[in-house]
TIZA-450912 format. One line per field, with one value per residue: x, y, z of N, C-alpha, C in turn; residue in one letter; residue number from 1. Coordinates in steps of 0.001 Angstrom, whole numbers, plus 500000, padded with zeros to 6 digits. Layout:
# TIZA-450912
nc1 [X:...]
nc2 [Y:...]
nc3 [Z:...]
cac1 [X:...]
cac2 [Y:...]
cac3 [Z:...]
cc1 [X:...]
cc2 [Y:...]
cc3 [Z:...]
aa [a:...]
i [NUM:...]
//
This chain:
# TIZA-450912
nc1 [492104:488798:485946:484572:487027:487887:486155:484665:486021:487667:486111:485056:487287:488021:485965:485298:488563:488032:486432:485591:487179:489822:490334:491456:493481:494810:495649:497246:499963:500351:501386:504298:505867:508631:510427:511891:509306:507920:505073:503618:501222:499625:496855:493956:494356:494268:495721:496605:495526:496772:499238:502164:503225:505276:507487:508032:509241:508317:506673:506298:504350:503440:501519:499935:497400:495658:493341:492489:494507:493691:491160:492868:494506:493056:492762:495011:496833:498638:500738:503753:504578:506340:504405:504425:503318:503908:503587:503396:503981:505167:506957:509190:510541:510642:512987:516098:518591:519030:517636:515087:513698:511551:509422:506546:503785:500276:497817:498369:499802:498515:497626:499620:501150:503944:505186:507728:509331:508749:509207:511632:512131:511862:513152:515776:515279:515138:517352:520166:519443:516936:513393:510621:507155:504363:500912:498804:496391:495936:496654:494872:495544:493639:492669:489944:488955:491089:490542:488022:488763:490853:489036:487383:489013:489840:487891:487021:489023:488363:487332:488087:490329:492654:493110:494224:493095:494678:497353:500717:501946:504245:506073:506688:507644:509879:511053:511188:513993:513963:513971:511972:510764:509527:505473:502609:499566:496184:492216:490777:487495:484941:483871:485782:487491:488475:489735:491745:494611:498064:500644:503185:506579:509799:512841:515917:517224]
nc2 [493188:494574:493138:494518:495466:492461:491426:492675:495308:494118:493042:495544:497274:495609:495853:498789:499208:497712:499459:500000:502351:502197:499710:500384:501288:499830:498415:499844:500069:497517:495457:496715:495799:493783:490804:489745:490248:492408:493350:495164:495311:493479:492901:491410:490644:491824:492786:491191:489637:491231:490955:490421:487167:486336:488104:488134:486341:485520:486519:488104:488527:491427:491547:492696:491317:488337:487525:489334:487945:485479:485400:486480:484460:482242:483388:483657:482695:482327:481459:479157:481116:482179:482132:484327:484974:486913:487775:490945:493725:497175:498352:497247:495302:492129:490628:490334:492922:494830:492366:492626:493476:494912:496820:496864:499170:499535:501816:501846:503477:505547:504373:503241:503884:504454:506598:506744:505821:503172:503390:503674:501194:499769:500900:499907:497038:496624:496301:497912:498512:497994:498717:501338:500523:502890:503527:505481:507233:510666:513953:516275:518880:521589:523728:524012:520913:520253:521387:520154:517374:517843:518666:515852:513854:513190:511372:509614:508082:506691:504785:503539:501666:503284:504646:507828:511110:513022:513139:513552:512590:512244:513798:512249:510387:511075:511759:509898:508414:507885:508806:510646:508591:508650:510150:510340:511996:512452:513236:510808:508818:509936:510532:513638:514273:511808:510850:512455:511060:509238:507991:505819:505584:504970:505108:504407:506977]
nc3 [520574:519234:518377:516053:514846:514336:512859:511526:510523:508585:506530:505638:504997:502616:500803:500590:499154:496808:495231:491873:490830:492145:491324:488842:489072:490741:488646:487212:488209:489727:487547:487293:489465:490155:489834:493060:495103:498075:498907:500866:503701:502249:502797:502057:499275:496934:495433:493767:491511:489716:489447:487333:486007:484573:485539:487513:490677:493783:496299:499019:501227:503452:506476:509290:509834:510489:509804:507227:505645:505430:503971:501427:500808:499649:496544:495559:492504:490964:488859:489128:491220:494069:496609:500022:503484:505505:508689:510381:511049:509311:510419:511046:509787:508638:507266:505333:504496:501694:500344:498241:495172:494485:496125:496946:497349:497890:498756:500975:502892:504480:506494:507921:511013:511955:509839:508497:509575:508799:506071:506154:506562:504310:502539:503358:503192:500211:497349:495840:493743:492958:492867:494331:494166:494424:495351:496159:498408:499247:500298:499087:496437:496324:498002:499622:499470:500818:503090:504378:504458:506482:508036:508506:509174:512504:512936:510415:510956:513040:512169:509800:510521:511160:508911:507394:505749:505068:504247:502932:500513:498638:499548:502400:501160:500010:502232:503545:502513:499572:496305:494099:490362:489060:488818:488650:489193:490382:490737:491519:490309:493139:496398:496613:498745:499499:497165:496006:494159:494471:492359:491125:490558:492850:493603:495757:497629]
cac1 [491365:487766:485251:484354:488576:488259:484632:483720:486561:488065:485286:484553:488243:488257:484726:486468:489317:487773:485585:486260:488190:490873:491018:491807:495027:496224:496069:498182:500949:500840:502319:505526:506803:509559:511397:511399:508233:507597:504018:503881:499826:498945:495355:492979:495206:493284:496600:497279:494912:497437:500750:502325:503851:506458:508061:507870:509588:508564:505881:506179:502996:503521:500009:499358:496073:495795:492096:492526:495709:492899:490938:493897:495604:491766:492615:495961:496781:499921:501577:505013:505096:506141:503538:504756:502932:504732:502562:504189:503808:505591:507863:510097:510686:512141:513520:517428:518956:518921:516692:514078:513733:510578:508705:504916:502396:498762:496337:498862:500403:497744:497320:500686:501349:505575:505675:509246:510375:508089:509826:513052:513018:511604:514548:516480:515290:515519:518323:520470:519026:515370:512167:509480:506144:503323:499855:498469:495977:496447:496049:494337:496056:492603:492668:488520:489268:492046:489877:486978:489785:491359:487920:486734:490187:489646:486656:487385:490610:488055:485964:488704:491191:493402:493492:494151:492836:495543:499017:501132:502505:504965:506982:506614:508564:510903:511451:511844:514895:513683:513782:510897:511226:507869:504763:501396:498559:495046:491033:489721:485734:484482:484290:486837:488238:488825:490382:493146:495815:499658:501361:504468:508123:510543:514448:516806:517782]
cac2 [493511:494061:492432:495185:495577:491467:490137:493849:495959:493164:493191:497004:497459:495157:496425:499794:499138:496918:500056:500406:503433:501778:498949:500547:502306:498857:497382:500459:500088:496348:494885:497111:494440:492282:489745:489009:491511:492438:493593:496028:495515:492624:492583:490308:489799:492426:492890:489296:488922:492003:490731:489804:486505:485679:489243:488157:484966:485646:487563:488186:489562:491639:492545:492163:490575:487114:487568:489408:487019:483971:486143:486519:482702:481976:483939:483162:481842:482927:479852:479474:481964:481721:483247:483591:485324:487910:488509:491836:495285:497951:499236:496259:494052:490276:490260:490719:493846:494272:490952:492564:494092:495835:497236:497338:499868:500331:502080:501360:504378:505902:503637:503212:504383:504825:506219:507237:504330:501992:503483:503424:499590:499422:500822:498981:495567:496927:496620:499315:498859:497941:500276:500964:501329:503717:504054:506068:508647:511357:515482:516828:520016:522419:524371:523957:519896:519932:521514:518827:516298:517788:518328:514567:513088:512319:510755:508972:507443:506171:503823:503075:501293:504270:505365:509354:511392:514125:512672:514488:511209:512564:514457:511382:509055:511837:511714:507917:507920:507971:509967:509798:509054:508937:510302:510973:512475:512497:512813:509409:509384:509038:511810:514598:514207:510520:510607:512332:509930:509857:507062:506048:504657:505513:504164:504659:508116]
cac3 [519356:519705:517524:515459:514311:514089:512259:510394:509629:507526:505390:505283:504106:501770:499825:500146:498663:495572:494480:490376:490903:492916:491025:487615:490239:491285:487382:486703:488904:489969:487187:486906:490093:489375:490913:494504:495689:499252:499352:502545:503771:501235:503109:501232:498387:496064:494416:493644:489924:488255:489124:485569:486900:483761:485612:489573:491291:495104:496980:500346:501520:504571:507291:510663:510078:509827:509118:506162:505370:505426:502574:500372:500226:498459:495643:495200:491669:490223:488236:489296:491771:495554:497754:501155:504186:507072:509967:511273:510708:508359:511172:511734:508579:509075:506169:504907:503974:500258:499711:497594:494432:494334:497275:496427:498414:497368:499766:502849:503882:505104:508036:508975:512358:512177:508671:508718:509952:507690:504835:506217:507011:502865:501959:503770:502581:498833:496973:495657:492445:493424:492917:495273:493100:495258:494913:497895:498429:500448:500435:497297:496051:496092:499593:500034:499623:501991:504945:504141:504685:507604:509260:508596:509611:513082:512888:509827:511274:513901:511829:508860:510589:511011:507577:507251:504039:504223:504164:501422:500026:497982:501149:503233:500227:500080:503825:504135:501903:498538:495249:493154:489644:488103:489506:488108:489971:489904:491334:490842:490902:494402:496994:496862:500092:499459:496140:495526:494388:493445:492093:490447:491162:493470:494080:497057:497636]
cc1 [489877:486820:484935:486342:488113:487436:484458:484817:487300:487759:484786:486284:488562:487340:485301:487509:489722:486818:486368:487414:489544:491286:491598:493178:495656:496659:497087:499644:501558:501815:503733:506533:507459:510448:510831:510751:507989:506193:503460:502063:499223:497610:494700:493369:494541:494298:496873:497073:495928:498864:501027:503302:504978:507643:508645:508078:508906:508099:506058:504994:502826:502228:500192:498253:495681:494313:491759:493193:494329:491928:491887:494318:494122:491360:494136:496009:497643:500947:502997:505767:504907:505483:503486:504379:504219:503548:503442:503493:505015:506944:508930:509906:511038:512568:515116:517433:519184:518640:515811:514199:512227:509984:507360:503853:501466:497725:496641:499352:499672:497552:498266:500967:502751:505332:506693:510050:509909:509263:511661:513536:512519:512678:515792:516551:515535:516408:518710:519190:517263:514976:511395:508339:505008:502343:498936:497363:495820:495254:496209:495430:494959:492195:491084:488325:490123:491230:489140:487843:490840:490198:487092:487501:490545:488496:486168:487955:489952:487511:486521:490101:492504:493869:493071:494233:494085:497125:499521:502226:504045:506808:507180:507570:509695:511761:511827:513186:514926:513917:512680:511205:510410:506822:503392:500483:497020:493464:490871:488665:485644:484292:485417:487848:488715:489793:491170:494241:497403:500057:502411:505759:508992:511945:514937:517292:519258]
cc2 [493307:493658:493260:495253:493775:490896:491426:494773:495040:493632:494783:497611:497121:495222:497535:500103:498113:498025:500187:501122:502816:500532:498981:501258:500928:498098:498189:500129:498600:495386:495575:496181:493435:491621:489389:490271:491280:493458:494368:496004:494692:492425:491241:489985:490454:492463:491711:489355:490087:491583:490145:488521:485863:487336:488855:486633:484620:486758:487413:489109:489802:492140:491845:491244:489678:487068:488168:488865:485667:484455:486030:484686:481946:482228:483821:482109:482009:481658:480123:480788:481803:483063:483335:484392:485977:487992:489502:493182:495770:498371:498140:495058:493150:490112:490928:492158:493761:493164:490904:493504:494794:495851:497455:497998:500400:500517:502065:502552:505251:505426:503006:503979:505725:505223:506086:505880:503562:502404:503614:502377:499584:499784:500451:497638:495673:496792:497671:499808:498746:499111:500034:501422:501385:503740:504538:507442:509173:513200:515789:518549:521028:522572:523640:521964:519368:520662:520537:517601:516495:518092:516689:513656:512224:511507:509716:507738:506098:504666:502967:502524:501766:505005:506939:509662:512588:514153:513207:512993:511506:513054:513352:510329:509761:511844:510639:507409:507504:509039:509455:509848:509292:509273:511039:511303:512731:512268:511563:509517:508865:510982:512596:514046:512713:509775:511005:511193:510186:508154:506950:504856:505441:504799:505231:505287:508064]
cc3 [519606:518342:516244:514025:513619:512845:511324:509500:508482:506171:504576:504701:502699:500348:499767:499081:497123:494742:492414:490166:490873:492178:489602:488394:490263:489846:486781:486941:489140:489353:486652:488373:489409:490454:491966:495417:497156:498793:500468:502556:502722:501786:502886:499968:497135:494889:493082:492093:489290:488536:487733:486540:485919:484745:487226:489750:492594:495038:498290:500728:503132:505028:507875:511194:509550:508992:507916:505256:504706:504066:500973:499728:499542:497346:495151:493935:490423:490153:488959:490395:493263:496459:499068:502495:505607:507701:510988:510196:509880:509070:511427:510415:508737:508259:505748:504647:502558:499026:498906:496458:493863:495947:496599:497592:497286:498758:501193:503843:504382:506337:508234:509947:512136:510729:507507:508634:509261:506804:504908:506176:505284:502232:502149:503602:500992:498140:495905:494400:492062:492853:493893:494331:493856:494359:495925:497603:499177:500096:499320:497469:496288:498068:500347:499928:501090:503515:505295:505268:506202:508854:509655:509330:510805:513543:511697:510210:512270:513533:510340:508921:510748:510088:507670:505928:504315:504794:502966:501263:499856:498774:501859:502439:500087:501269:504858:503272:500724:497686:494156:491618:488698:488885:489002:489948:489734:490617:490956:491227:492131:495022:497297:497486:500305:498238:495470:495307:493610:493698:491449:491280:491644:493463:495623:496777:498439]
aa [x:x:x:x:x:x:x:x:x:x:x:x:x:x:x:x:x:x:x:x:x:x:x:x:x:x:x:x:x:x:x:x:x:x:x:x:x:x:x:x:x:x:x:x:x:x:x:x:x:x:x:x:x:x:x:x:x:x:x:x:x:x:x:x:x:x:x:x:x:x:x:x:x:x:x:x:x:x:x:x:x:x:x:x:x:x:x:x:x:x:x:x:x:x:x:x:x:x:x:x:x:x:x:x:x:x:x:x:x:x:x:x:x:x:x:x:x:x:x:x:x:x:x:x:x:x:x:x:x:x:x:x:x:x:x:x:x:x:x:x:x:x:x:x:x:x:x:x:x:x:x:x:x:x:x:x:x:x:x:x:x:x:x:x:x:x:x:x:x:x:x:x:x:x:x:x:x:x:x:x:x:x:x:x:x:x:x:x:x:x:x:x:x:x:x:x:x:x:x:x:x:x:x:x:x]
i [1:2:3:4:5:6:7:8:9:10:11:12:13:14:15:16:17:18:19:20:21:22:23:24:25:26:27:28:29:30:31:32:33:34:35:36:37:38:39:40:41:42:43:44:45:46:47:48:49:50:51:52:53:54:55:56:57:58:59:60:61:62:63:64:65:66:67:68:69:70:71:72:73:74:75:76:77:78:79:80:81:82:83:84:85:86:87:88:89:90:91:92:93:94:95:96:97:98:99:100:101:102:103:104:105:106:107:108:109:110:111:112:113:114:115:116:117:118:119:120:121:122:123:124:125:126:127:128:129:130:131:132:133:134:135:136:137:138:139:140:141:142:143:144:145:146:147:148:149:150:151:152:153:154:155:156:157:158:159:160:161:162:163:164:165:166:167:168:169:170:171:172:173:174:175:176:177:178:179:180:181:182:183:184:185:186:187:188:189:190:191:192:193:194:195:196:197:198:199:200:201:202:203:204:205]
//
């Protein structure tokens, strides 16, 4: 890991991903978690202040990066609720088969690598009756958007931690073993090519 990944992108993710926009997206979605939440990419713990915590027993907050991990457990402050750190990636879960009852992604699937397989091991720790609740942005619908986004993409990818703007979300939750069952859509202010978003709930297809 070189210094830039270790001391800067941290911080340049985590201003990113606190703009207004984004955080009126995670107050939408966050508190429909219940029970025992796995977190896929808990970062810096941006999620943490909307969990409803009379709803949620048990967070597991899965990322690779302890340095954004050391961010998060400083903001931690959810009465009664066990907050408990993974250091692993998306592609390989440690966790039981049908151990969790919500799956939570905001802002992650973009910079997953495997994203097939991420969402295959999520529905595999889920149980039957679980939800997974998405908030992702990906490829805008408007052709003259989507070139923007596929001309910025690798050069983006370079400097944002691997995050890609034109993932079709929707296909990709479909394709990991899901059915979706709610799903809004929508620009949020910012640049185009950065703000398409789709959110919603999914169960095990």
């Amino acid at each position: 890991m070189g210094l830039y990944e270790k001391y800067v992108l941290p911080k340049v993710v985590h201003y990113a991903c606190t703009r207004k926009p984004n955080m009126k997206q995670r107050e939408k979605v966050v508190p429909l978690a219940e029970g025992r939440v796995l977190e896929i990419g808990i970062g810096s713990g941006i999620n943490l202040p909307f969990y409803d915590a009379s709803k949620v027993s048990h967070i597991w907050g899965l990322d690779p990066s302890e340095e954004m991990w050391s961010i998060a457990k400083k903001k931690s402050a959810l009465q009664g609720v066990e907050l408990e750190y993974i250091k692993a990636g998306a592609e390989d879960i440690p966790l039981d088969s049908q151990s969790v009852d919500t799956v939570l992604i905001t802002y992650t699937l973009c910079t997953i690598q495997d994203v097939l397989i991420s969402l295959s091991e999520m529905r595999r720790v889920l149980k039957n009756n679980g939800k997974l609740v998405f908030c992702e942005h990906g490829m805008a619908p408007d052709r003259g958007v989507r070139r923007w986004q596929n001309v910025m993409n690798p050069v983006w990818k370079q400097f944002s931690g691997g995050c890609n703007l034109n993932r079709l979300i929707p296909d990709l939750i479909k394709e990991g073993g899901f059915q979706i069952k709610k799903m809004e859509t929508m620009y949020i202010p910012g640049l185009k090519p950065l703000s398409f978003n789709y959110w919603g709930v999914a169960i095990r297809g």
